[in-house]
C-alpha positions in Angstrom: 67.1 79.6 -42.3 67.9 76.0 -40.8 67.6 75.2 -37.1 70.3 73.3 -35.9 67.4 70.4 -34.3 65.8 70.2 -37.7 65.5 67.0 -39.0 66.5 68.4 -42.8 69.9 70.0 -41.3 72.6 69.0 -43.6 71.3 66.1 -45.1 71.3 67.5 -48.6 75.0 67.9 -48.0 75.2 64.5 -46.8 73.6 63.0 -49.9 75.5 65.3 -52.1 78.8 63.8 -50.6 77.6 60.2 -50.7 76.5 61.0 -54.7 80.0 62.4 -56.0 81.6 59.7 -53.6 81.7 56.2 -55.3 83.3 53.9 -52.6 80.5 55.7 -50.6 78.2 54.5 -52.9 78.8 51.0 -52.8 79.0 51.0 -48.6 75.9 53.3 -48.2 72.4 52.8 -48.3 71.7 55.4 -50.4 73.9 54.0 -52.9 73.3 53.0 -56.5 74.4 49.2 -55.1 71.6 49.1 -52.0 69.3 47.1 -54.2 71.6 44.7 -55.1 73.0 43.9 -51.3 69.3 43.8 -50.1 68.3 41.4 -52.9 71.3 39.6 -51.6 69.9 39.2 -47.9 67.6 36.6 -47.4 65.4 37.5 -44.5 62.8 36.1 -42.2 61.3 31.9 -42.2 63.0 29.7 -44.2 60.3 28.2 -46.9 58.4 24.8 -45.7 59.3 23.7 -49.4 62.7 23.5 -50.7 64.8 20.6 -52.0 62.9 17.5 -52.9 59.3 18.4 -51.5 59.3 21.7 -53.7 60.4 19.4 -56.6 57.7 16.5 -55.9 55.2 19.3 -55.5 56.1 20.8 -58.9 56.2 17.3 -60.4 52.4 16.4 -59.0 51.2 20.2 -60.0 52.4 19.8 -63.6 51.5 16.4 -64.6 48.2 15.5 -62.7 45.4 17.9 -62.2 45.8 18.2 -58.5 44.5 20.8 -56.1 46.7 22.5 -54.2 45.3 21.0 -50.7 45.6 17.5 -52.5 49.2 18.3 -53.5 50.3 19.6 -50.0 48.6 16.4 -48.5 50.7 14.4 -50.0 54.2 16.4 -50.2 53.2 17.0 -46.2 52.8 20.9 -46.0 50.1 23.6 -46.2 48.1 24.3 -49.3 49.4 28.2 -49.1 52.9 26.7 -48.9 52.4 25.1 -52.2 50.3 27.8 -53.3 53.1 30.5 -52.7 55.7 28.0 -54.2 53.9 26.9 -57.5 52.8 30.6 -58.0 55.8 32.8 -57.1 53.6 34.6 -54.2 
């Protein structure tokens, strides 16, 4: 028996009806499509590299053997900048 406060109280109804529903599906986070719309969102600082510092930092990594702090000296950011760039981090 369910109490009405419960914090399970109809939600397997809820998902049932958001399941069978498929306009539901693409608005609700539940939905098969929630992945997609949050890959979508782009959240929090923008990077320190992007444009033609990210490239000039890719070019320096690839064709001289650099350090990272010797790269990010001379592109004018932080080492863990480039790092996370360079690396995918």
């Amino acid at each position: 028996m369910a109490i009405i406060g419960s914090p399970s109280f109809g939600a397997s109804k809820f998902r049932t009806s958001i399941e069978k529903n498929p306009l539901a599906q693409a608005i609700s986070p539940i939905g098969a499509g929630a992945k997609e719309a949050q890959a979508l969102q782009k959240r929090g600082r923008p990077s320190a590299l992007s444009g033609e510092k990210l490239e000039l930092a890719r070019e320096l990594y690839f064709s001289e053997p650099l350090s990272f702090r010797e790269i990010a000296d001379a592109v004018g950011v932080s080492h863990m900048s480039v790092y996370r760039a360079l690396t995918g981090r």
